[in-house]
VOVEXMAR-67923 format. One record per atom (N, C-alpha, C, CB): residue in one letter; x, y, z. Coordinates in steps of 0.02 Angstrom, whole numbers, plus 32768, in hexadecimal, padded with zeros to 4 digits. Each point is the difference from the previous one (the first is absolute). Glycine has a CB too. Layout:
residues N
AXYZ ...
END
This chain:
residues 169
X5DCF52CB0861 X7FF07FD47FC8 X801D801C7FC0 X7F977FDB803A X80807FF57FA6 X802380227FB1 X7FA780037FC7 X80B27FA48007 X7F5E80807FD0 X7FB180027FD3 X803A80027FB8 X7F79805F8058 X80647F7D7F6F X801680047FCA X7FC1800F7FDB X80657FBB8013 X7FAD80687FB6 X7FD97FFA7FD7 X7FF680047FAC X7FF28017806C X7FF97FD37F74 X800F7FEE7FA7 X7FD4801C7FF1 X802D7F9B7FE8 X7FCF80827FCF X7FEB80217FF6 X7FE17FEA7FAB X80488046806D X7F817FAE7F8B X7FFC7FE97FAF X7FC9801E7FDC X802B7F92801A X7FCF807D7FAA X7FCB802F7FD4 X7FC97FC07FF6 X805D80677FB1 X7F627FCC804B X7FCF7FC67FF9 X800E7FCD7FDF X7FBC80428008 X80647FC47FB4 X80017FC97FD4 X80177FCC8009 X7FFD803C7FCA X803F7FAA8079 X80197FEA8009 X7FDC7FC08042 X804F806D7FBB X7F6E7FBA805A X7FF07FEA8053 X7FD57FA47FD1 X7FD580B28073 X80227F557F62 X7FDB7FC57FF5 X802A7FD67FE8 X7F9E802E7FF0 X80BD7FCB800A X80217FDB7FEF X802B7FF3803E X7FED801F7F8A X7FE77FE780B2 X80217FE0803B X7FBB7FD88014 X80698063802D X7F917F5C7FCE X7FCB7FEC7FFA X7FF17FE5805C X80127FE47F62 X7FBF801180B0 X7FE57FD78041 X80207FB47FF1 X7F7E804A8015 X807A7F948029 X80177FC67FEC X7FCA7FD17FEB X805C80158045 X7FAC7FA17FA5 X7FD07FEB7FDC X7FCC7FF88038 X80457FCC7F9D X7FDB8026809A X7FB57FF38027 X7FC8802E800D X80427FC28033 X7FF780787FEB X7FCA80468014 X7FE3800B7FB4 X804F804C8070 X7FBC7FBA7F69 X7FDC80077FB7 X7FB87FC77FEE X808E80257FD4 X7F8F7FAB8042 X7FC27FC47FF0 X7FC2800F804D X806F7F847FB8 X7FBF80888078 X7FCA80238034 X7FC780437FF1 X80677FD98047 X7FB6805B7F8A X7FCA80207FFB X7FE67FFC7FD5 X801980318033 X7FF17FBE7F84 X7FD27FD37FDB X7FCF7FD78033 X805F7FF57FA0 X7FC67FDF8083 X7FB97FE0801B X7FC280318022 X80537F9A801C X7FD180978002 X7FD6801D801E X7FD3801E7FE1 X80438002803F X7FEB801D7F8D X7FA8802A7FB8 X7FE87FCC7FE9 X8029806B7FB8 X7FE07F598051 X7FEA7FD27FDD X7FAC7FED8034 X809A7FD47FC2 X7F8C80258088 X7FC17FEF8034 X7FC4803F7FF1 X805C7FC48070 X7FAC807E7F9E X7FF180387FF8 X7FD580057FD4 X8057801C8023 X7FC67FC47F95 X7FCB7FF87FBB X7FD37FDE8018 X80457FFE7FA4 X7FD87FAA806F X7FBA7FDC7FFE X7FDB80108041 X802B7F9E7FB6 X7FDA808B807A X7FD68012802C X7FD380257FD1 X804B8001806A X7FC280407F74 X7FDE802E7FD3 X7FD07FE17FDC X805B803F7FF8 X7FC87F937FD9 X7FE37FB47FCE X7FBF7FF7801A X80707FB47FF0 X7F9280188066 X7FEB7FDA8013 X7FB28044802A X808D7F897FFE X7F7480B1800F X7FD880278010 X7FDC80117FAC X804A802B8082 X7FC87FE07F57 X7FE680287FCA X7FCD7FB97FDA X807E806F7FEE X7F9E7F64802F X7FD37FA97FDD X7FC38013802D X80697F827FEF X7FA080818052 X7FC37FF1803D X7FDF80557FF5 X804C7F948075 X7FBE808A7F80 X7FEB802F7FFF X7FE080107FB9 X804B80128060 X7FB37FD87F68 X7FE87FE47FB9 X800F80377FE5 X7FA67FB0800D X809780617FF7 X8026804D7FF3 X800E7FEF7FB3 X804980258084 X7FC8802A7F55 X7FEA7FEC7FB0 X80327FD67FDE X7FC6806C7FF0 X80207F717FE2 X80277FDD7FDB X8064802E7FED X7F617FC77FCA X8076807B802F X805080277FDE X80397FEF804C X7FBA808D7FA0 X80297F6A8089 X80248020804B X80157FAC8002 X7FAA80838052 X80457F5B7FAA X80007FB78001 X804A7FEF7FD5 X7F687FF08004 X807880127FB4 X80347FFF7FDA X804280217FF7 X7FA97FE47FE3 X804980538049 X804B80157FF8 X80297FF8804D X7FDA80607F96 X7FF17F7980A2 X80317FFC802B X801C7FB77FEC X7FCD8056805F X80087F747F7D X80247FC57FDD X803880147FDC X7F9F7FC77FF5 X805880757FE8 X804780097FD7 X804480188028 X7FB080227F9C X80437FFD809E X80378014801B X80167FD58026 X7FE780607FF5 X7FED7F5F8023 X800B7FCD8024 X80337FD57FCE X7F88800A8049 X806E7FDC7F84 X801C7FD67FC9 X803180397FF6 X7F9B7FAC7FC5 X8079808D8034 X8058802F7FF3 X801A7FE3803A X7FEE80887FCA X7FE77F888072 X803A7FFB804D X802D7FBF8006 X7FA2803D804A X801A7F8E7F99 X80397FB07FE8 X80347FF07FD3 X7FAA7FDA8012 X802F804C7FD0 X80497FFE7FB8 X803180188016 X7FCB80167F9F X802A8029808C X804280228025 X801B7FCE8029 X7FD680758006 X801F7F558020 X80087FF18022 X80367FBC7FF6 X7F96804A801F X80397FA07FAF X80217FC97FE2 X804D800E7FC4 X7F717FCF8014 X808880707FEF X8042801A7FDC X802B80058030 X7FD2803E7FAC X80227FEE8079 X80337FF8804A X80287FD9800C X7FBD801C802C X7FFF7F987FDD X801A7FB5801B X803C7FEC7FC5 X7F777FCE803C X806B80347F96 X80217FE27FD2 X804180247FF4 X7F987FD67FD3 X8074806B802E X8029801A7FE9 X80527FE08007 X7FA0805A8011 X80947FB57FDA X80277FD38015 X8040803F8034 X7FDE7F8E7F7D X8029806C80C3 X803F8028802B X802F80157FE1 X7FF57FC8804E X800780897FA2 X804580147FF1 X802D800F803F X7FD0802F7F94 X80637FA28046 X805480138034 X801080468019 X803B7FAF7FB5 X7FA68073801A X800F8055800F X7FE48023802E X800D80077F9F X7FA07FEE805A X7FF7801A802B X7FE68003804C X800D80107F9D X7FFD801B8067 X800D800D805A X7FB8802B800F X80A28014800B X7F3B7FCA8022 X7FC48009800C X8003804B803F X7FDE7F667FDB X7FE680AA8035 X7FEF80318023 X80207FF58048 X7F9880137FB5 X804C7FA2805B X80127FF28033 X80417FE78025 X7F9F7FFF7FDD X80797FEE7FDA X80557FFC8010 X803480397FF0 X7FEA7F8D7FE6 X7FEB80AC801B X803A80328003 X7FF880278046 X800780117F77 X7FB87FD280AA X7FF8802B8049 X7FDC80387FFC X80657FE08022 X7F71803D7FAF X7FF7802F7FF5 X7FC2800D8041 X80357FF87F74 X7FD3803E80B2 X7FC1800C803F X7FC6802F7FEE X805A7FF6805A X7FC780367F85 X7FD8802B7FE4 X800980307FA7 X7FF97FFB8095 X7FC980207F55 X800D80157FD5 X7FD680407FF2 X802A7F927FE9 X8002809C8000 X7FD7804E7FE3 X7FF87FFF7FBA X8035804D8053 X7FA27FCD7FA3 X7FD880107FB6 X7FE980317FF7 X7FE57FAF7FF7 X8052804C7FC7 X7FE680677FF1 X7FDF80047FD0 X805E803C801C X7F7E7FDE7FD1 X7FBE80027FC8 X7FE67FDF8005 X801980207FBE X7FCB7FBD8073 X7FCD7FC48008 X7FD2800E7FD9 X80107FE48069 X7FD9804E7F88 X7FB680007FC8 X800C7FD27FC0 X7FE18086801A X80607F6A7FF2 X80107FC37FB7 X7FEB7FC88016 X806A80257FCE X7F897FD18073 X7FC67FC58001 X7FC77FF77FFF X80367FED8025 X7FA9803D7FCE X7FC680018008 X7FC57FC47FEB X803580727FFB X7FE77F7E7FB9 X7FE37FCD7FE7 X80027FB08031 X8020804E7F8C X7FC37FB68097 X800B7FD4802F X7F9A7FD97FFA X808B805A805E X7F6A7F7A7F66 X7FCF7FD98010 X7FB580018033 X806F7FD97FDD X7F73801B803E X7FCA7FED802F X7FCD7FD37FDF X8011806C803D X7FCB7F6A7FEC X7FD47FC77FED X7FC180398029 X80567F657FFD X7F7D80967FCF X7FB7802A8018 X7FB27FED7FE7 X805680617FFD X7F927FAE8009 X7FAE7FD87FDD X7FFC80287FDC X7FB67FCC804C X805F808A7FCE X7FD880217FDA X801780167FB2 X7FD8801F8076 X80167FE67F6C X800980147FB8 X7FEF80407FD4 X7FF47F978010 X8037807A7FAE X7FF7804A7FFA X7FF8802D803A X7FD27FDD7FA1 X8059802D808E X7FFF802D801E X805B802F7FF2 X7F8C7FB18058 X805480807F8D X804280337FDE X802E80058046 X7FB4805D7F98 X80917F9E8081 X803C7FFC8003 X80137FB2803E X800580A07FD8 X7FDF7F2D800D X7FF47FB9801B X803F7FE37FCC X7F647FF88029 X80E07FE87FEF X801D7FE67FD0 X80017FB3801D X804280717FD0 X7FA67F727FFE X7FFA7FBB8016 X80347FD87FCF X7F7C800D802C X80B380097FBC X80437FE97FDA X803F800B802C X7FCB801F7F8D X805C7FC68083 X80488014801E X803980077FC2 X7FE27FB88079 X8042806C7FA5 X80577FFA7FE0 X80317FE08024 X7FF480647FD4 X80257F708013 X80277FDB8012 X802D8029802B X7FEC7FB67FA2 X803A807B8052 X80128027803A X7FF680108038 X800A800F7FC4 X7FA880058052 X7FCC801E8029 X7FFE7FB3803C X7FAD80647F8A X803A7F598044 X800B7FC68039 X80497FF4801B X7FA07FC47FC7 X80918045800F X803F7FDC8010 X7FFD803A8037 X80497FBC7F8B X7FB3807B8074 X80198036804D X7FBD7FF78029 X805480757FC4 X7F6B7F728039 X7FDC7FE98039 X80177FBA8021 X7FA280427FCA X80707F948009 X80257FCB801A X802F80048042 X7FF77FEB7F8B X804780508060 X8033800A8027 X7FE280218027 X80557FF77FC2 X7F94802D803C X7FD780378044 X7FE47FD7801A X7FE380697FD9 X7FE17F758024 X7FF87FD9802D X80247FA8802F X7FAC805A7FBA X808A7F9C8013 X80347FE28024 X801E80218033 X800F7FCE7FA7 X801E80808054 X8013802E8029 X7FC5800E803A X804D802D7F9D X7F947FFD806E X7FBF80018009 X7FE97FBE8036 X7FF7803F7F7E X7FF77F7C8069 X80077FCE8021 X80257FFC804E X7FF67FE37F85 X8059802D8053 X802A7FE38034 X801280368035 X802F7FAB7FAB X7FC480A4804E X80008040801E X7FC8800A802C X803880297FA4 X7F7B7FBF805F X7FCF800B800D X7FEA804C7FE0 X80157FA68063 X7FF980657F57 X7FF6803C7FE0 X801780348010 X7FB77FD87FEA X809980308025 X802A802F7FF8 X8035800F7FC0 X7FE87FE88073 X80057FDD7F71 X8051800D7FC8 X7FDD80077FB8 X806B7FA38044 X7F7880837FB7 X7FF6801E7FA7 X7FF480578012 X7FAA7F7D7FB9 X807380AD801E X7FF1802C8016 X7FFF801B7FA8 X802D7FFF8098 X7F9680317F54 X7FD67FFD7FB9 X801D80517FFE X7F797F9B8000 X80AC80847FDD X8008805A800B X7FCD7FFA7F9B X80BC8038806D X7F2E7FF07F89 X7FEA801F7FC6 X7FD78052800A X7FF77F757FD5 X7FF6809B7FF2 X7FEB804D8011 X7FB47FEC7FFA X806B805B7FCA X7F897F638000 X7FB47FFD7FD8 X7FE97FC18023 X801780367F7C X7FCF7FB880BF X7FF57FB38012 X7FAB800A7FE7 X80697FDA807F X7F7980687F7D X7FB87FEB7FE7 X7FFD80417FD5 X7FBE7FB3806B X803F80287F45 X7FEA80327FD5 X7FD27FE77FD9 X805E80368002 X7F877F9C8002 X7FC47FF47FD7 X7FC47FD68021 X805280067FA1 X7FAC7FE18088 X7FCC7FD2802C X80227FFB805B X7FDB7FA47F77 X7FEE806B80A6 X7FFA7FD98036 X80257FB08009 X7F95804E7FFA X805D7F8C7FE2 X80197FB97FE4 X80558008801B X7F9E7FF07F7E X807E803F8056 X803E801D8020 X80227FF68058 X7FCD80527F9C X7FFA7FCF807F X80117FFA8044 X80007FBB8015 X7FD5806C8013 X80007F757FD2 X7FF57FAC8017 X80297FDD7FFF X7FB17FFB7FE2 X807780247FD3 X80347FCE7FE2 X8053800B801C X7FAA80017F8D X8043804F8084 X803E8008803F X80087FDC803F X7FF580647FDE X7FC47F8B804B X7FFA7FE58031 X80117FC9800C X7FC8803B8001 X80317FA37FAA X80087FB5800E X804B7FE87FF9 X7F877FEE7FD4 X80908057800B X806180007FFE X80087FF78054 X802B806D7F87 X7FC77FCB808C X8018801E804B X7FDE7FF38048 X801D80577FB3 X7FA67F83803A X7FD880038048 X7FD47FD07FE4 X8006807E803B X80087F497FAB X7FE07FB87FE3 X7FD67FED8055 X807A7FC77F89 X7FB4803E80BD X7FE07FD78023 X7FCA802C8018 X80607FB2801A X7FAA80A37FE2 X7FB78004801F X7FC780027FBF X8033804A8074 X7FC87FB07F4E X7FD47FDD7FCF X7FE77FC4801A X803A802C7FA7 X7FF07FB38082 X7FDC7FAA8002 X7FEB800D804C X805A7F9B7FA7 X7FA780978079 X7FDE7FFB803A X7FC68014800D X805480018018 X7F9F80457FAA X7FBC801C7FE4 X7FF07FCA7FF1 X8009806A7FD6 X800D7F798006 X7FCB7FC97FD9 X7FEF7FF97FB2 X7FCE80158068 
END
């Protein structure tokens, strides 16, 4: 088998975008995810703060969404999936860290319930890759994957091992 491989600095991995579909696919999916969360924290008469802010992240995920739709196709670029890409290494992955979670619980010190736009655009692709590998093709090298929370490890898992998260439960 021939292997190629390219080579690009972080700054560069979020200007090879997913294509519009796989993109509007996982939006939908944090989107189901929320109103599952939503729809437990109502029946469960969970607090107003936990309420309101999974409404607020519910109303960003649309706006995201509806930007997407709307956006208009650039000629230029060349999506993830049309360059073939099978797999991808990441070096300093601790630059993702900021990677979001939907939770009830509140004030709890190293819980980040904000994302960076960075952090989703490379969970996106990982779990597109990921998807189509049965979780062979992301591979995370850093020295620091947990230096400040437990949360950390979670948020690695859900880079690298999303399907056994959804098999725990």
């Amino acid at each position: 088998e021939e292997y190629n491989a390219g080579i690009v600095g972080q700054s560069h991995v979020e200007k090879i975008p997913l294509s519009r579909e796989h993109a509007r696919a996982q939006i939908e999916k944090q989107h189901d995810t929320l109103e599952l969360g939503l729809s437990e924290a109502k029946k469960d008469k969970g607090q107003s703060f936990t309420i309101k802010q999974l409404e607020s992240s519910k109303k960003k995920l649309e706006a995201r969404l509806e930007q997407l739709m709307n956006a208009k196709e650039k000629d230029t670029a060349v999506s993830l999936e049309q360059l073939g890409v099978d797999r991808i290494f990441v070096d300093e992955a601790d630059a993702f860290k900021n990677l979001g979670l939907f939770t009830k619980m509140r004030n709890v010190a190293g819980i980040q319930t904000t994302a960076a736009q960075k952090s989703e655009d490379m969970a996106a692709k990982c779990e597109y890759l990921n998807g189509r590998s049965g979780y062979n093709s992301v591979v995370f090298a850093t020295g620091t994957p947990i230096s400040n929370s437990m949360t950390e490890l979670y948020t690695m898992m859900r880079y690298l091992q999303h399907d056994v998260l959804e098999q725990a439960g």
